[in-house]
N, CA, C and O of each residue as an XYZ file, in Angstrom:
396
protein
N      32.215      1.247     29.102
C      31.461      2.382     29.494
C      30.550      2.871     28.368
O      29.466      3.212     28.842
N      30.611      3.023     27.067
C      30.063      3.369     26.231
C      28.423      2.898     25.971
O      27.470      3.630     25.701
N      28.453      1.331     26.165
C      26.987      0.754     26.538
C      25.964      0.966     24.684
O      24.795      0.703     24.400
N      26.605      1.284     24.207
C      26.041      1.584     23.282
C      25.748      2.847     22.434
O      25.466      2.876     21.236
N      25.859      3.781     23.207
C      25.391      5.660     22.725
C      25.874      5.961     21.430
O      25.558      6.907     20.709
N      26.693      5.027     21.217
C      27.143      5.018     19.499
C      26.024      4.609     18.547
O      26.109      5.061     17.405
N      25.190      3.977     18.782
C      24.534      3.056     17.804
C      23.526      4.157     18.454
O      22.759      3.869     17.535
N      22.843      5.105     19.150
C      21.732      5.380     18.469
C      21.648      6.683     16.993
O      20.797      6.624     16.105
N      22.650      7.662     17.073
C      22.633      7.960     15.861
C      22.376      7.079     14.616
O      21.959      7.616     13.590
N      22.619      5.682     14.667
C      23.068      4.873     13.052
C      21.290      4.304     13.379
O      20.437      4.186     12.499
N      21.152      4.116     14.370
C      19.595      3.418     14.269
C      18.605      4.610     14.085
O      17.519      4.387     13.550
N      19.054      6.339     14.661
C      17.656      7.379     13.818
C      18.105      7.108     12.513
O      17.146      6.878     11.776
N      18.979      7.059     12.054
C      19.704      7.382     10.273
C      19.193      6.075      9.548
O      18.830      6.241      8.384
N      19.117      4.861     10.043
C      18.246      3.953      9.408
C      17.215      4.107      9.632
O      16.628      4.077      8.550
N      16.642      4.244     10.286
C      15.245      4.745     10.437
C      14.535      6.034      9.719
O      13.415      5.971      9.211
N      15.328      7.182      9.748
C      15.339      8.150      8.719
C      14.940      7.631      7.058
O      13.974      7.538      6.301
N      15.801      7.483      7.090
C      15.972      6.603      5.786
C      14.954      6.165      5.276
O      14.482      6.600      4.225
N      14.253      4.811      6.267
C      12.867      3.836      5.481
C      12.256      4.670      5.604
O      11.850      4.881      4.462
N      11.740      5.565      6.385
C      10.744      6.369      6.828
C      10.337      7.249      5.300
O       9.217      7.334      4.797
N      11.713      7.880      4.751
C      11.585      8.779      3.881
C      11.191      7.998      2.751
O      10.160      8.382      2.198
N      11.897      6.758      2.161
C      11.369      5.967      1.293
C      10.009      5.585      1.179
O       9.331      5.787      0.172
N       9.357      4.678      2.876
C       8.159      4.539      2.647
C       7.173      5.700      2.749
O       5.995      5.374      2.599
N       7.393      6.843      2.950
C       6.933      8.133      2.489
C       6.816      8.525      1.374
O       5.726      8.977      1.021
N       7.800      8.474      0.566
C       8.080      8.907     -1.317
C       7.105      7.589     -1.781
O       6.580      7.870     -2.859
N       6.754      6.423     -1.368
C       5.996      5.216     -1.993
C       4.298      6.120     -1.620
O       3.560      6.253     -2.596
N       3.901      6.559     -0.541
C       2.244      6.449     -0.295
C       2.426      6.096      1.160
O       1.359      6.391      1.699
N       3.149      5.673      1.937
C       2.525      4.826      3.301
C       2.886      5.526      4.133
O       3.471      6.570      3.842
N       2.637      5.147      5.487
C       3.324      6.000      6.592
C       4.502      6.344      7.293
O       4.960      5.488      8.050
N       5.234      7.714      7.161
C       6.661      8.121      7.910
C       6.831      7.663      8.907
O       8.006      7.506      9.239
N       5.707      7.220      9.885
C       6.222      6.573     11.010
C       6.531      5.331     11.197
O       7.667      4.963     11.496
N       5.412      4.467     11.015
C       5.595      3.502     10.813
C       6.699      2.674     10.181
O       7.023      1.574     10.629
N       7.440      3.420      8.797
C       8.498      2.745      8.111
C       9.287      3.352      9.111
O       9.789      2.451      9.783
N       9.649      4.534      9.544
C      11.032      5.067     10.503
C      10.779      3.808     11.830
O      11.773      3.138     12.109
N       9.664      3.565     12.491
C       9.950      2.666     13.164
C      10.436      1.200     13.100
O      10.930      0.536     14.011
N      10.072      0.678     11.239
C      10.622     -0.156     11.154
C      12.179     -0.138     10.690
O      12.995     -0.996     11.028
N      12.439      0.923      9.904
C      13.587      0.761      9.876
C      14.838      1.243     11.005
O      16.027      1.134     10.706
N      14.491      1.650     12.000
C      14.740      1.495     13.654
C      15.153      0.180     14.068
O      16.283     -0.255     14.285
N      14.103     -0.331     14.131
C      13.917     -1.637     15.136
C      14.684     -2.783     14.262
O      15.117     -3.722     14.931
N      14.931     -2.833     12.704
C      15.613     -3.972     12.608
C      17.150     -3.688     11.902
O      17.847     -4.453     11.236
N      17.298     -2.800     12.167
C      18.903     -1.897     12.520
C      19.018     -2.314     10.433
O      19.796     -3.194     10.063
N      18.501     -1.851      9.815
C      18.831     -1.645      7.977
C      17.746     -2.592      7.145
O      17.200     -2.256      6.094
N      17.586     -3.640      7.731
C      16.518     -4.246      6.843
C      14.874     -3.339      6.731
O      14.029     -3.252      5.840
N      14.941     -3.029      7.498
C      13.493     -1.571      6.968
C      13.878     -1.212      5.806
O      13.058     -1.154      4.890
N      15.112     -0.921      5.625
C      15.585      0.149      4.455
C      14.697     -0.927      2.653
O      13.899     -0.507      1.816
N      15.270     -2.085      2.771
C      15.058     -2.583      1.891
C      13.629     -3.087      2.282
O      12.834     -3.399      1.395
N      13.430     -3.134      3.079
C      11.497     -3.789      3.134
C      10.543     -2.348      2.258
O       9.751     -2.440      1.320
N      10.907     -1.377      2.842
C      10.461     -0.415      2.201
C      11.084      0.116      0.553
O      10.358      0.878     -0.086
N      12.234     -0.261      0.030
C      12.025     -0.178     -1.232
C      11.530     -1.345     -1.867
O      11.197     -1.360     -3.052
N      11.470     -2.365     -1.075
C      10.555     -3.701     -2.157
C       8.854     -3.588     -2.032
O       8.014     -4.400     -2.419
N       8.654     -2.206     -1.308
C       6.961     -2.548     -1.032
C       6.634     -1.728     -1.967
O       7.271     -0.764     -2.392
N       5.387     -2.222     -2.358
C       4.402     -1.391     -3.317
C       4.375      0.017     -3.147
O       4.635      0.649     -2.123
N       3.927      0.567     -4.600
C       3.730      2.232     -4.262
C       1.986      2.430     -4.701
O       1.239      2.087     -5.617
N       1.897      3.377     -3.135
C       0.833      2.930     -3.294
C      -0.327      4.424     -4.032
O      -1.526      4.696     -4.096
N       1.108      5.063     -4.488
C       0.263      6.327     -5.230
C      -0.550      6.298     -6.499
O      -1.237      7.223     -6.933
N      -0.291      4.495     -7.304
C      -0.457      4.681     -8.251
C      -1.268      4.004     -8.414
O      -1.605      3.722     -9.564
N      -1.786      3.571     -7.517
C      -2.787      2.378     -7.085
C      -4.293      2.996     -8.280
O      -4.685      4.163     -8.286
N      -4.780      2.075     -9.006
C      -6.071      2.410     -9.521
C      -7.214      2.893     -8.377
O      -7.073      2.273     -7.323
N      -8.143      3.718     -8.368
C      -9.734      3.562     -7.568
C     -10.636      3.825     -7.791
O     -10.494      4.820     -8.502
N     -11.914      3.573     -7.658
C     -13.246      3.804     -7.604
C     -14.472      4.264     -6.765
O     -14.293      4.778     -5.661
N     -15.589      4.102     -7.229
C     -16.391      5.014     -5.963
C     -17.020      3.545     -5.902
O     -17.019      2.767     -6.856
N     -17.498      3.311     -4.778
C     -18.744      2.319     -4.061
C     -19.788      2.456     -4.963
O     -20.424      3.477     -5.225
N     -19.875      1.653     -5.288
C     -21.595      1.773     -5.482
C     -22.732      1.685     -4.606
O     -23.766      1.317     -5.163
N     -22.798      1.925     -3.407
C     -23.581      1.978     -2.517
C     -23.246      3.483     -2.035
O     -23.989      4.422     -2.324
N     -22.126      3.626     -1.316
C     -22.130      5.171     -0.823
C     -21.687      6.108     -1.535
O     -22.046      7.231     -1.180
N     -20.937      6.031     -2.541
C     -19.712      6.780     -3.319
C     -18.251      6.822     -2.616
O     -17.380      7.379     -3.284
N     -17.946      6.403     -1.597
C     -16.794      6.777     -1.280
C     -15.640      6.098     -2.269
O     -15.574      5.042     -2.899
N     -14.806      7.191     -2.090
C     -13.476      6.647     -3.059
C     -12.642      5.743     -2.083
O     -12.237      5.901     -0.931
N     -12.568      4.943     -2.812
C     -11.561      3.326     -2.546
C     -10.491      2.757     -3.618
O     -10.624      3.054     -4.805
N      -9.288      1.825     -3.123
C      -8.738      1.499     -4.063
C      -9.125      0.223     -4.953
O      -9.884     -0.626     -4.488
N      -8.759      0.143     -5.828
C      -9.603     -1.283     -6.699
C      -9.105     -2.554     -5.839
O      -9.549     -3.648     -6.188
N      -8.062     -2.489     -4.547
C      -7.615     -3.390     -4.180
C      -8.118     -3.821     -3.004
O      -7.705     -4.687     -2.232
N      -9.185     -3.017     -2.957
C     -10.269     -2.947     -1.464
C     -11.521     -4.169     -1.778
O     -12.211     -3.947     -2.774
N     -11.837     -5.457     -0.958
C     -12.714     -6.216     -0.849
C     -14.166     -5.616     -0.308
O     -15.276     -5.910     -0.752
N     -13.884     -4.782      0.670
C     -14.942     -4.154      1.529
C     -15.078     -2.526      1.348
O     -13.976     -2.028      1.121
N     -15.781     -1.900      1.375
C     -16.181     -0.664      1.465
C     -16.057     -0.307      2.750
O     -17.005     -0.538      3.500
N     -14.449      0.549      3.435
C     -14.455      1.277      4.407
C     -15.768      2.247      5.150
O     -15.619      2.681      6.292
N     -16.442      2.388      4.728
C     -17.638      3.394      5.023
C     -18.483      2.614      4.973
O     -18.927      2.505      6.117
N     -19.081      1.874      4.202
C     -20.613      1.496      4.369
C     -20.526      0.108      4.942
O     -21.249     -0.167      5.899
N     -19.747     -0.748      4.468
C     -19.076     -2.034      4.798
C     -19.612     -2.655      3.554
O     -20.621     -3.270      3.896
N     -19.466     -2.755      2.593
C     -20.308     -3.454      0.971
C     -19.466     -4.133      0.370
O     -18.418     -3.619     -0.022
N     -19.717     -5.265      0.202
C     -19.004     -6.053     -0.398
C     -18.770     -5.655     -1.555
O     -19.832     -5.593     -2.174
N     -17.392     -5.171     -2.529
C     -17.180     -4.763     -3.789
C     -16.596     -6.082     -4.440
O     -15.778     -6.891     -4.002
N     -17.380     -6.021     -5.787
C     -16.729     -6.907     -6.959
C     -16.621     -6.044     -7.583
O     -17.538     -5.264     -7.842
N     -15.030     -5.927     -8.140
C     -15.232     -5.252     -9.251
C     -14.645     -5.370    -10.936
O     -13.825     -4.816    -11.669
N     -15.881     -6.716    -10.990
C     -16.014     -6.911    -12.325
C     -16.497     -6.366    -13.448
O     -17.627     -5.894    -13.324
N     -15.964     -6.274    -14.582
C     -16.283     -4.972    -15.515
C     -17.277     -5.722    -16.382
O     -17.262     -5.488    -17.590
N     -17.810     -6.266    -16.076
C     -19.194     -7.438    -17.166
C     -19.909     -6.309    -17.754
O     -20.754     -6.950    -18.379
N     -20.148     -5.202    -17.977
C     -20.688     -4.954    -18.472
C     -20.266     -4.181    -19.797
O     -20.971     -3.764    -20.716
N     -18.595     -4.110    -19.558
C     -17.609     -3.915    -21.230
C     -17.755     -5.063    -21.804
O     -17.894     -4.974    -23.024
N     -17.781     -6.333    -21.285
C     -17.666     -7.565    -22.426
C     -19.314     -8.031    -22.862
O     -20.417     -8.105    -22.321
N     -18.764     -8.251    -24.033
C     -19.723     -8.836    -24.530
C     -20.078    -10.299    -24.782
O     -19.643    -10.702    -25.861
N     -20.651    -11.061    -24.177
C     -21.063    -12.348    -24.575
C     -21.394    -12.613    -25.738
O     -22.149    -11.732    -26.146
N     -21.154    -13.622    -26.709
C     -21.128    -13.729    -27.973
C     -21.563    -15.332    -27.685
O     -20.977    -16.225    -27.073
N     -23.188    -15.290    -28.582
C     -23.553    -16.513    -27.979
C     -23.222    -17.152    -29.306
O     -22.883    -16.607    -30.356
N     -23.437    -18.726    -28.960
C     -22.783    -19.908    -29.989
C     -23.282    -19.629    -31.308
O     -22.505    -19.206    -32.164
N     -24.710    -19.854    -31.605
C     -25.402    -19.646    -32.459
C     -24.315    -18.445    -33.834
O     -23.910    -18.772    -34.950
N     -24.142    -16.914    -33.002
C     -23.261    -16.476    -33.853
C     -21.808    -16.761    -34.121
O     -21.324    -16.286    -35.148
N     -21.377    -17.173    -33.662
C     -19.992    -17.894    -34.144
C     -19.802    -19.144    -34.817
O     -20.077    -20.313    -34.546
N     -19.077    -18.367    -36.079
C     -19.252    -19.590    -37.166
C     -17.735    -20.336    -37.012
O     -17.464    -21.329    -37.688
């Protein structure tokens, strides 16, 4: 008779759980509570092995300014392809001067 009604408390409480973790990282409460739901505890640990994403470096576009993370290929807003190579801290040191 029971059918289960036991297990949904332990599946909000795992779900609770990733949710709050992948929350304290940067990402979304729902999304982690749904994963750690649906695969009854392994959310728990998917979400402490994922990146945090508060600490993430970013920059502005050089086309629109919008702020992005350095881990962004494309510019959400304008669509611009970002490189973001710092060539212009290094210095090339041509042959001639190196003895």
């Amino acid at each position: 008779m029971g059918g289960g009604i036991e297990l949904i408390p332990i599946v909000f409480f795992l779900g609770l759980s990733a949710g709050i973790i992948g929350k304290i990282k940067g990402s979304s409460f729902l999304l982690w509570f749904l994963i750690g739901a649906v695969t009854l505890g392994l959310g728990i640990f998917a979400a402490l092995l994922y990146r945090v994403e508060r600490n993430e470096p970013v920059a502005a576009c050089p086309i629109c300014g919008n702020t992005v993370a350095m881990s962004t290929q494309v510019c959400t807003r304008c669509g611009e392809d970002l490189d973001w190579s710092f060539e212009e801290d290094e210095e090339e040191i041509e042959p001639s001067e190196v003895r």
